[in-house]
DRENTORKOL-3810 file (N, C-alpha, C; in nm, 4 decimals):
REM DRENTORKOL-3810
@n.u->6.7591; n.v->-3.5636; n.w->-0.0544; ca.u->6.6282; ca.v->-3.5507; ca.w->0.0044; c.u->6.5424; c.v->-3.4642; c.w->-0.0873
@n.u->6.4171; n.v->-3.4795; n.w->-0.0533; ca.u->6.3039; ca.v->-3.3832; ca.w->-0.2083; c.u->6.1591; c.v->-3.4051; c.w->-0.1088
@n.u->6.1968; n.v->-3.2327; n.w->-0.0974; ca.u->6.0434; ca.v->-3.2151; ca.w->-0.0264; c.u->5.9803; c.v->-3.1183; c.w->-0.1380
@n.u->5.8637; n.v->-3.1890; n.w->-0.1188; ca.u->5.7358; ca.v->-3.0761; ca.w->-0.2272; c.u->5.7250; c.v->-2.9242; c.w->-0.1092
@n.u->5.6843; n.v->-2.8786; n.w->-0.1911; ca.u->5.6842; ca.v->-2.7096; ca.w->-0.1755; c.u->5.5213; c.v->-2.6404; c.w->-0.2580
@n.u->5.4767; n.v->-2.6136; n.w->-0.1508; ca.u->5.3377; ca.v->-2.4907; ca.w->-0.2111; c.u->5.3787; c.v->-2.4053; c.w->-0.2454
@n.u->5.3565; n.v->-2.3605; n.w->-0.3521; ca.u->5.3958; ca.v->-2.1811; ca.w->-0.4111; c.u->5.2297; c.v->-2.1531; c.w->-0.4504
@n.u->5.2328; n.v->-1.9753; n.w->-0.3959; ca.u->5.1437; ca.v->-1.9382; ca.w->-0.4063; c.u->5.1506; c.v->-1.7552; c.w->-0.4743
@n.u->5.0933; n.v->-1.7154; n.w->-0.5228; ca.u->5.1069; ca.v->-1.6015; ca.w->-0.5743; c.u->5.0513; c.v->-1.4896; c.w->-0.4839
@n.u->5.1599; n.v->-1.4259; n.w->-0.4068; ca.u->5.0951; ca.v->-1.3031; ca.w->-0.3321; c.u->5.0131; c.v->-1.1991; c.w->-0.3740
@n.u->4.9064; n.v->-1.1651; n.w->-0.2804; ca.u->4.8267; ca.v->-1.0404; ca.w->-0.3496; c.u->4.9370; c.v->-0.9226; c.w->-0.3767
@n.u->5.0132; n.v->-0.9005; n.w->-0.3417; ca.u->5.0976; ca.v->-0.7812; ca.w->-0.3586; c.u->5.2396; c.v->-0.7973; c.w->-0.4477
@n.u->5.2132; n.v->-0.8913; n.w->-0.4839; ca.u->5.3004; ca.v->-0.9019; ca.w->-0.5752; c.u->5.3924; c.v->-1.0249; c.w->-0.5190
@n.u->5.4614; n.v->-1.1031; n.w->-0.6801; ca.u->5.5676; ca.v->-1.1890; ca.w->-0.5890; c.u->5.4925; c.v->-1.3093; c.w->-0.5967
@n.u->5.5767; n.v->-1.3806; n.w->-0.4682; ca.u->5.5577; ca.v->-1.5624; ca.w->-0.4571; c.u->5.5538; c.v->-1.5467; c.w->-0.3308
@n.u->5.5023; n.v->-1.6420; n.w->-0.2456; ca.u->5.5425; ca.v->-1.7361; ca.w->-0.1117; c.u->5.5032; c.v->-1.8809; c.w->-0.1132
@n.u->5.5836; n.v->-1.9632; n.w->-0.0474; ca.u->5.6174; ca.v->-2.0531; ca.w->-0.0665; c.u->5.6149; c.v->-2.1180; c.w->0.0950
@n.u->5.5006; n.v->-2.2751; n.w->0.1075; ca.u->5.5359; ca.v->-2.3324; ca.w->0.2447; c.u->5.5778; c.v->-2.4925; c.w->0.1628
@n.u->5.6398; n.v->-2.5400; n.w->0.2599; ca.u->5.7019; ca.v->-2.6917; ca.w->0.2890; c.u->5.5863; c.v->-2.7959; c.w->0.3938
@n.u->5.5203; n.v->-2.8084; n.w->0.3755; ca.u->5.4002; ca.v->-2.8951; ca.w->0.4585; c.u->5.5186; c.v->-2.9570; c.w->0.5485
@n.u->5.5713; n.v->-3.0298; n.w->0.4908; ca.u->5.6806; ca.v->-3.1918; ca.w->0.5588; c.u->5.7379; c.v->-3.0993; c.w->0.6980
@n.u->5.7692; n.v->-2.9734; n.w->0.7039; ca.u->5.8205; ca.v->-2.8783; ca.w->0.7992; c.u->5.7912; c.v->-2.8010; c.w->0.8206
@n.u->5.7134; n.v->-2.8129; n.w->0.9401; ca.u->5.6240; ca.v->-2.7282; ca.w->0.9902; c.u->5.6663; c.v->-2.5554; c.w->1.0407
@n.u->5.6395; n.v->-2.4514; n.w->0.9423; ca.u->5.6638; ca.v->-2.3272; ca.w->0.9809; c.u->5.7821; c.v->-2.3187; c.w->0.8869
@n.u->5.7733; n.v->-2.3733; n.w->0.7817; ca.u->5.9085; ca.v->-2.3733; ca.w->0.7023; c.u->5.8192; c.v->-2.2697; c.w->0.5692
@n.u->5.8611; n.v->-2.1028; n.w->0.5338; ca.u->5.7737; ca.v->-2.0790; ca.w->0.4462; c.u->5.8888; c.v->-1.9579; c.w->0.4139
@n.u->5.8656; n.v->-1.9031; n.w->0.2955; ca.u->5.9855; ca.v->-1.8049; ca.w->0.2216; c.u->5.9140; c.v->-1.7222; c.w->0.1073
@n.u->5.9501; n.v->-1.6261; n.w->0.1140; ca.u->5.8805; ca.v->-1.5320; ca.w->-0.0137; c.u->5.9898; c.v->-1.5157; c.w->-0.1417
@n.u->5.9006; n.v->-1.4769; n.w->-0.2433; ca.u->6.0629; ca.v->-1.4360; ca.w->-0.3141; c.u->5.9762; c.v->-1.2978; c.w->-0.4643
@n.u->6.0222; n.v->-1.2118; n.w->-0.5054; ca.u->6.0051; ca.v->-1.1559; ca.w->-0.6016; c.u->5.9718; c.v->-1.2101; c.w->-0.7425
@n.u->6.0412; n.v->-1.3366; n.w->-0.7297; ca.u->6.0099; ca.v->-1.3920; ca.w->-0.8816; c.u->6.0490; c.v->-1.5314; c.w->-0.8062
@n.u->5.9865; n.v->-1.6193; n.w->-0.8897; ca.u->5.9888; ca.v->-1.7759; ca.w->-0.9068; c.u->6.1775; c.v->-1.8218; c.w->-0.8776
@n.u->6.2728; n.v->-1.7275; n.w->-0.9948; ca.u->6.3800; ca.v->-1.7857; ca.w->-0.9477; c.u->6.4136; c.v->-1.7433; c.w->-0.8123
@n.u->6.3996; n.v->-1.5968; n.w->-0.7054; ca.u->6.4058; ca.v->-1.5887; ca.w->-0.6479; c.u->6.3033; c.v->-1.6302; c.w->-0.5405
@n.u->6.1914; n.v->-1.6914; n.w->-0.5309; ca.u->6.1631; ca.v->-1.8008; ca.w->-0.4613; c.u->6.2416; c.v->-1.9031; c.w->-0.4319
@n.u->6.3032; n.v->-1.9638; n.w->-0.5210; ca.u->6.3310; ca.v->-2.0997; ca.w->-0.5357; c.u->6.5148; c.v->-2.0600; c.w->-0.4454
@n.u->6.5685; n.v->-1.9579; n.w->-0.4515; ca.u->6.6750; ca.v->-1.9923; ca.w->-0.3710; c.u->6.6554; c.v->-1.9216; c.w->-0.2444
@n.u->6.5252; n.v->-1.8866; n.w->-0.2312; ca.u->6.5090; ca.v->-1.8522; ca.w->-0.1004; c.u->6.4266; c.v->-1.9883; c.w->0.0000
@n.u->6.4029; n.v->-2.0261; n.w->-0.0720; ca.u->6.3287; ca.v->-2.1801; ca.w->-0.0669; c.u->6.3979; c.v->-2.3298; c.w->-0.0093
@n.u->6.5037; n.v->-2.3002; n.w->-0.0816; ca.u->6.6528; ca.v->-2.3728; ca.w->-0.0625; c.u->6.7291; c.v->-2.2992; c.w->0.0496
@n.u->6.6984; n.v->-2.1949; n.w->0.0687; ca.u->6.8122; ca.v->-2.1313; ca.w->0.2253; c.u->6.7343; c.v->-2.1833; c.w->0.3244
@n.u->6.5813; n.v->-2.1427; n.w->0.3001; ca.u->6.4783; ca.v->-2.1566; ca.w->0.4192; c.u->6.5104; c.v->-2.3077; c.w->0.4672
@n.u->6.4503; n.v->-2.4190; n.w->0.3968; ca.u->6.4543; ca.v->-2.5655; ca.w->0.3923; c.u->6.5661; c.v->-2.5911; c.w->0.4564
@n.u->6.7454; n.v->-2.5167; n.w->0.4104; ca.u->6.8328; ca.v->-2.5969; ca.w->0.5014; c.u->6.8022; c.v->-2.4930; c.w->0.6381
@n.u->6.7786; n.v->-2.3993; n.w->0.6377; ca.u->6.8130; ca.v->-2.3355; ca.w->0.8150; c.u->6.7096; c.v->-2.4433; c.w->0.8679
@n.u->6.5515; n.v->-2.4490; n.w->0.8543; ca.u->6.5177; ca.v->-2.5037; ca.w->0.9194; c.u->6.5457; c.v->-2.6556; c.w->0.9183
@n.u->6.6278; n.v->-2.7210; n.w->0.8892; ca.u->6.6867; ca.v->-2.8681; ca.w->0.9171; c.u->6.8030; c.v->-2.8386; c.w->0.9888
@n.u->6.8576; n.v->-2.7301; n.w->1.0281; ca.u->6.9743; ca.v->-2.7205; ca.w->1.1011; c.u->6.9606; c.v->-2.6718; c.w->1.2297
@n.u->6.8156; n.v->-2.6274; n.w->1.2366; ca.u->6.7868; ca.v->-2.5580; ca.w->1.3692; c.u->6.6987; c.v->-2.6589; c.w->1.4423
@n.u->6.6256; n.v->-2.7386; n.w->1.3661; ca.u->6.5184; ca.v->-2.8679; ca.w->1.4279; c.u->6.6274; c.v->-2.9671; c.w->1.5032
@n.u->6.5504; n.v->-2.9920; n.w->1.5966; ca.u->6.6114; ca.v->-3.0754; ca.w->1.7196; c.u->6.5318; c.v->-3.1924; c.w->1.6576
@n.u->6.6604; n.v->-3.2735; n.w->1.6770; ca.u->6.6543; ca.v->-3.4192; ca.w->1.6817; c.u->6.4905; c.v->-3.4806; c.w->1.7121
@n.u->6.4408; n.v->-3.5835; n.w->1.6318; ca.u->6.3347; ca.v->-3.5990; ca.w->1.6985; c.u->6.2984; c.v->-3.7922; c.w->1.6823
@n.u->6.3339; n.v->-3.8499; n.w->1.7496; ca.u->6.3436; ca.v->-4.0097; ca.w->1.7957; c.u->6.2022; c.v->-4.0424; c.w->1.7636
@n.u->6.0820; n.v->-3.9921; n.w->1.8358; ca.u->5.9643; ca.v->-4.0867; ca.w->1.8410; c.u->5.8482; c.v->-3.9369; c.w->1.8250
@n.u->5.7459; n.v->-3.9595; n.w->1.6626; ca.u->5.6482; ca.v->-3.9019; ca.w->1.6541; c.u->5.5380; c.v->-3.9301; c.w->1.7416
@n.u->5.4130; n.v->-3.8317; n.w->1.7065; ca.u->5.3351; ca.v->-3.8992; ca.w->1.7745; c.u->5.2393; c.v->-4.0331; c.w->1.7922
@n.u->5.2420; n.v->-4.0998; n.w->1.7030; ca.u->5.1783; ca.v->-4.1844; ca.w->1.6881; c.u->5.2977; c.v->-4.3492; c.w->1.7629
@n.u->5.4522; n.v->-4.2590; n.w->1.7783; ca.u->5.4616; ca.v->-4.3761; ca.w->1.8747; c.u->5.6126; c.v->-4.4132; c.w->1.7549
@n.u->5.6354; n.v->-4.3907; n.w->1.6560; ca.u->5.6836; ca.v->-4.4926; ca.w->1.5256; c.u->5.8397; c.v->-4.3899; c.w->1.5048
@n.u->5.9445; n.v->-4.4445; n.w->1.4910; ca.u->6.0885; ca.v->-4.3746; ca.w->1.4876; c.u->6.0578; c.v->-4.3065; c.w->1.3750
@n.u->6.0982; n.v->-4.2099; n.w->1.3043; ca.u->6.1251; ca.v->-4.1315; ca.w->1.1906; c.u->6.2878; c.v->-4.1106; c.w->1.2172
@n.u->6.3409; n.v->-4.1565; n.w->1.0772; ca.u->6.4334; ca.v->-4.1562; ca.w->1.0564; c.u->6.4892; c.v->-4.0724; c.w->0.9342
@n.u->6.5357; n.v->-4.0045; n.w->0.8845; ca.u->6.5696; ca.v->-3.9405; ca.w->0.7610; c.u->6.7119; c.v->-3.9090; c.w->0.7150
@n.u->6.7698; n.v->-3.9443; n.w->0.6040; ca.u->6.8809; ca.v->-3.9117; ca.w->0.5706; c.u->6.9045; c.v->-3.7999; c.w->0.4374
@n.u->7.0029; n.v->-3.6690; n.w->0.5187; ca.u->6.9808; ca.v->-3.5474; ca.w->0.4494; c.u->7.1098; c.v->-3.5508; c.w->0.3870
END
């Protein structure tokens, strides 16, 4: 699976980082490499904690294989 990722440069120093595709999915990190495996922890907790979801709103199955 390959979700795009916003990285943004904090005023205070550092990175943060959101996942659009998952909503409330966002991670900070000190440096870029430490973004990026905080990025990768964030992304799987929140696919392990999201409940199942059969029918969006528009009505249409979403299906995904992780």
């Amino acid at each position: 699976m390959k979700l795009k990722a916003i990285i943004n440069e904090a005023e205070e120093g550092g990175f943060w980082a959101e996942v659009p595709a998952l909503p409330g999915c966002f991670t900070q990190g000190e440096t870029l490499k430490e973004l990026e495996a905080n990025l990768h922890e964030a992304i799987e907790g929140w696919l392990l904690a999201a409940e199942p979801v059969d029918e969006i709103a528009s009505g249409r199955i979403l299906e995904a294989a992780v």
